[in-house]
Short mmCIF file of the C-alpha atoms (twelve columns), coordinates in Angstrom:
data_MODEL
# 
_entry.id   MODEL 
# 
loop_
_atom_site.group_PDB 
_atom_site.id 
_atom_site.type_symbol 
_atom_site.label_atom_id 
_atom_site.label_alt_id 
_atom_site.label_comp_id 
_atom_site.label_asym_id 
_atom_site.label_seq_id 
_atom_site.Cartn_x 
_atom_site.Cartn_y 
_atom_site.Cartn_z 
_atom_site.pdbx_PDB_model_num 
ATOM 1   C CA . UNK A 1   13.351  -9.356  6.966   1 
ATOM 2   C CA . UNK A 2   12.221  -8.802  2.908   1 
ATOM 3   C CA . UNK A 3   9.197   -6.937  2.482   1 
ATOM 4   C CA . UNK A 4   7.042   -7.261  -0.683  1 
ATOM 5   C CA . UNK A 5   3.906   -5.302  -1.465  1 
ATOM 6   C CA . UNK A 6   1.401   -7.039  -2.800  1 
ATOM 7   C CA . UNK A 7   -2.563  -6.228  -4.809  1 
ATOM 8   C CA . UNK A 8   -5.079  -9.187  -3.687  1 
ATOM 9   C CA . UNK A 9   -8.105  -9.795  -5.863  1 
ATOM 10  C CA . UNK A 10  -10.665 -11.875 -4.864  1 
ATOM 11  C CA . UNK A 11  -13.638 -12.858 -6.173  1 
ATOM 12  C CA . UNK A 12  -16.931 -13.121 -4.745  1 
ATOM 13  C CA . UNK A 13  -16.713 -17.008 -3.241  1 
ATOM 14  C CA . UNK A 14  -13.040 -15.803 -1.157  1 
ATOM 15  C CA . UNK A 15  -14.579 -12.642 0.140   1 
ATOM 16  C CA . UNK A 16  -15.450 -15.390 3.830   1 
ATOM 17  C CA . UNK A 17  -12.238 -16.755 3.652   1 
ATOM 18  C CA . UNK A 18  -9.574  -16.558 6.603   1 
ATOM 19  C CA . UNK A 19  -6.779  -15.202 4.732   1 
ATOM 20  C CA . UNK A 20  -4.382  -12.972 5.878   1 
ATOM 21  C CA . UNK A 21  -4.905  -15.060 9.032   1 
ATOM 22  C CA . UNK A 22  -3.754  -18.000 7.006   1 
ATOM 23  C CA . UNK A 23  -0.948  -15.718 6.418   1 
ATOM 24  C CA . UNK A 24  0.078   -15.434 9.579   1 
ATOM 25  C CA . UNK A 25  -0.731  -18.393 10.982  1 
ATOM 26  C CA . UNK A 26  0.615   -20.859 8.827   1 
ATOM 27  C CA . UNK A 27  3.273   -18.860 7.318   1 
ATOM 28  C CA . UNK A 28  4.551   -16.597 9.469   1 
ATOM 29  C CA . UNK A 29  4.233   -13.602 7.822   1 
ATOM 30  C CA . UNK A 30  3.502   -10.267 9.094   1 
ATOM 31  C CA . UNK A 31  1.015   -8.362  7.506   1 
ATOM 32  C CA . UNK A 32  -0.334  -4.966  7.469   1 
ATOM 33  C CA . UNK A 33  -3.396  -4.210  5.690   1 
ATOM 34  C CA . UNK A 34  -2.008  -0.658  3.228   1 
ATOM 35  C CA . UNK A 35  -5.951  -0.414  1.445   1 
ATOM 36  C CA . UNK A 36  -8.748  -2.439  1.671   1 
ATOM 37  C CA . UNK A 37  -12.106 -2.754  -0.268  1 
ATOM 38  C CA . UNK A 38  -14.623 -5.401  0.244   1 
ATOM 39  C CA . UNK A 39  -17.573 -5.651  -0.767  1 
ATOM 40  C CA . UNK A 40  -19.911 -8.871  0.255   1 
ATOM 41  C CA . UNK A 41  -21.332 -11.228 -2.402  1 
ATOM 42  C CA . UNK A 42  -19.287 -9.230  -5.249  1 
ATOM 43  C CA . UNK A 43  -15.660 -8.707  -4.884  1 
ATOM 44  C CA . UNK A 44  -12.777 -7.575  -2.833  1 
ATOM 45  C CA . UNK A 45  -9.521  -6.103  -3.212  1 
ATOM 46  C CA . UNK A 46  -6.689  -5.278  -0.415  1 
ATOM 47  C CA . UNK A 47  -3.211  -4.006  -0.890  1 
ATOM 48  C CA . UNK A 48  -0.967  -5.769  1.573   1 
ATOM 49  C CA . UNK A 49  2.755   -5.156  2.728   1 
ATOM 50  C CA . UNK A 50  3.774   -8.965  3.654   1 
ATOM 51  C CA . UNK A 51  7.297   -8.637  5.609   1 
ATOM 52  C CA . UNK A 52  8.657   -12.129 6.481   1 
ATOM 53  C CA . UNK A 53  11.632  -14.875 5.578   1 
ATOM 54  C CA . UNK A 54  12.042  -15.567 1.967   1 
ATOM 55  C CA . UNK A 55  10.704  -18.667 1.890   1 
ATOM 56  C CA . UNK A 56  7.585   -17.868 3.658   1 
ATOM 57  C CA . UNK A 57  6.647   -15.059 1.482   1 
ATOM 58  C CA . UNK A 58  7.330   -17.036 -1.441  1 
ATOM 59  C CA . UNK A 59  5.329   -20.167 0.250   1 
ATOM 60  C CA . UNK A 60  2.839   -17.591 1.230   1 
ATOM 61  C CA . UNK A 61  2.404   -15.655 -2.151  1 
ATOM 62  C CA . UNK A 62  1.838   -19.499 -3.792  1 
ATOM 63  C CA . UNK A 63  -1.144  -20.448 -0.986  1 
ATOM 64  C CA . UNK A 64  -2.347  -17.176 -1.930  1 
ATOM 65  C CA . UNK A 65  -2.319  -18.310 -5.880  1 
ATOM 66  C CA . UNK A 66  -3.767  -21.776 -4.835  1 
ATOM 67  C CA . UNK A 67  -6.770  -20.106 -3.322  1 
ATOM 68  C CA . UNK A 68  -7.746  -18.963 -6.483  1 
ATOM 69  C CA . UNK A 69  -6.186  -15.111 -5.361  1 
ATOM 70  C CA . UNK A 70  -5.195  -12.906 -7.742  1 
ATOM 71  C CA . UNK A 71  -1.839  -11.519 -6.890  1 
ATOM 72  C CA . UNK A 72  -0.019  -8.716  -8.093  1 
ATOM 73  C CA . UNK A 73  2.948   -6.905  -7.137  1 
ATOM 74  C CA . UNK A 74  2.335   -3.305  -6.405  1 
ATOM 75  C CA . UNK A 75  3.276   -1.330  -9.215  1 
ATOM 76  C CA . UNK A 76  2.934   1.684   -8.544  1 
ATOM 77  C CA . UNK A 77  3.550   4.532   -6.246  1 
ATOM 78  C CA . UNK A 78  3.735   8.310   -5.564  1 
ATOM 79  C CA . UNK A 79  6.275   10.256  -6.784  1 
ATOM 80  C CA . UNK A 80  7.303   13.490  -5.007  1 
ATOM 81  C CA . UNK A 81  8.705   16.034  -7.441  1 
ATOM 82  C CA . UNK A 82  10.640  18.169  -4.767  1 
ATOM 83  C CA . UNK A 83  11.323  20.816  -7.510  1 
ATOM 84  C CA . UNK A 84  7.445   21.770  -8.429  1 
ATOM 85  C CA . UNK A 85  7.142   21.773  -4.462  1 
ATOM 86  C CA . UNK A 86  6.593   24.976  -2.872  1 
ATOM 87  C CA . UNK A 87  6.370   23.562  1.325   1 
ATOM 88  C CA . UNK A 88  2.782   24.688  1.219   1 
ATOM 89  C CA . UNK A 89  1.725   21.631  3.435   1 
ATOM 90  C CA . UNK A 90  -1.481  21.153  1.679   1 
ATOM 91  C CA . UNK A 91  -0.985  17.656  1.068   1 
ATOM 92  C CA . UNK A 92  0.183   16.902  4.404   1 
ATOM 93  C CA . UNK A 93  -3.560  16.999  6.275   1 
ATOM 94  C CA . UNK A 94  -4.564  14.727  3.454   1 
ATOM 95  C CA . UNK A 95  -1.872  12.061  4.043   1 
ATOM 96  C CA . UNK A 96  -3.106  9.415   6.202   1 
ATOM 97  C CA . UNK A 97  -0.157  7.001   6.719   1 
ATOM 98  C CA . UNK A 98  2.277   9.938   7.144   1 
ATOM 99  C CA . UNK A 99  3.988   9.653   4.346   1 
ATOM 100 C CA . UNK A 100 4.239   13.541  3.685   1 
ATOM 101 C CA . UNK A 101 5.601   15.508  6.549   1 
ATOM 102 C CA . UNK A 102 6.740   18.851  7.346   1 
ATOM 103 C CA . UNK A 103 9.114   19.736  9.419   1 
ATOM 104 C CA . UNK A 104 7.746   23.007  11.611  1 
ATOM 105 C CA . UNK A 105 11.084  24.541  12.409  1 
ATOM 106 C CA . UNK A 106 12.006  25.436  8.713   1 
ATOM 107 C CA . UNK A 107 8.653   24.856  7.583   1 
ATOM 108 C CA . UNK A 108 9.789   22.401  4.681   1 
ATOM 109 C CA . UNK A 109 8.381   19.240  3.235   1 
ATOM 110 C CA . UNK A 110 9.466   15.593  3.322   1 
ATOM 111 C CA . UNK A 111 8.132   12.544  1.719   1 
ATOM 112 C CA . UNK A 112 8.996   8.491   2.932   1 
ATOM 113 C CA . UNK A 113 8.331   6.214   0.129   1 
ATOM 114 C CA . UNK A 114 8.300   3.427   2.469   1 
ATOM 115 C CA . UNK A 115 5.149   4.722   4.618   1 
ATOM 116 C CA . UNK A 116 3.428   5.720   1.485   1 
ATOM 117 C CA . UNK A 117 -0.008  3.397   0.539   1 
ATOM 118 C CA . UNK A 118 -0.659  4.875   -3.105  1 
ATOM 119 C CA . UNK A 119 -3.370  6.308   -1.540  1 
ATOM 120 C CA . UNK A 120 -3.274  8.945   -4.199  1 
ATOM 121 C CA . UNK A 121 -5.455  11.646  -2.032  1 
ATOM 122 C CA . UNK A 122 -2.504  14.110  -1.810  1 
ATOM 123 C CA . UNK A 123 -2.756  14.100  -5.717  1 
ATOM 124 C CA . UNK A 124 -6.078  16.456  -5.483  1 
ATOM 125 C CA . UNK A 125 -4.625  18.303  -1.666  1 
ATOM 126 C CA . UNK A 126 -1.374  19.445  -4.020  1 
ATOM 127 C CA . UNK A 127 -2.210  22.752  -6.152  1 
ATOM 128 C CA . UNK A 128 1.401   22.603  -7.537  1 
ATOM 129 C CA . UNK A 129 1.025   18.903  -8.879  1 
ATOM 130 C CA . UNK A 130 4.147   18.349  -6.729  1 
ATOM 131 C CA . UNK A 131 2.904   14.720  -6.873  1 
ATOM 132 C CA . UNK A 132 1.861   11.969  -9.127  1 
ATOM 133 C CA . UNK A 133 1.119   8.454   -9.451  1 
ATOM 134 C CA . UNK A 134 4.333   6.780   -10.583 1 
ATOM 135 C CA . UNK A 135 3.585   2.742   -12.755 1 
ATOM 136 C CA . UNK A 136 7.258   2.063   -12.744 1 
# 
């Protein structure tokens, strides 16, 4: 099943709207809420991993667009630089979705791309700047 993550901006007169159960209602689609900020009467924003058949991503990326939604395509990422990396595990309290791990019988770090949100509070946590925020 494709998996496509996606920036929704709304503005102020969506913020009520039934959306991501439109999503999944009508489309199919499976969604899991990465980040989300809303904020009544002004604006919202929510970073969304849609997983689902082609078709119904692409149907529900255009509903989306219809609404009046503004959709981009996550662009950017962490980026673990495994040679400034020391295994101190500071980051890993500070990692939420698990992204940064450490394995406690060698004591050495990993990092999953695919469970990371772009949080980007491991940035701060690392005092080796073993991490950054990747726009590729």
């Amino acid at each position: 099943m494709p998996k496509k993550k996606v920036v929704l901006n709304f503005a102020p007169h969506l913020i009520d709207q039934p959306i991501t159960y439109r999503l999944t209602g009508d489309y199919g689609l499976v969604v899991n809420i990465l980040r989300a900020r809303i904020t009544p009467n002004e604006s919202g924003q929510m970073v969304l991993e849609l997983s689902g058949k082609r078709g119904q991503l692409e149907d529900g990326l255009n509903f989306l667009v219809k609404m009046g939604v503004d959709v981009e395509p996550l662009a950017q990422g962490m980026k673990w630089l495994e040679e400034r990396c020391v295994h101190c595990t500071a980051c890993v309290a500070s990692c939420r979705p698990h992204a940064l791990a450490v394995d406690r019988t060698d004591m050495t770090m990993s990092f999953d791309q695919e469970r990371c949100i772009a949080c980007d509070l491991c940035l701060s946590a690392c005092p080796y700047r073993a991490l950054e925020m990747s726009f590729e």
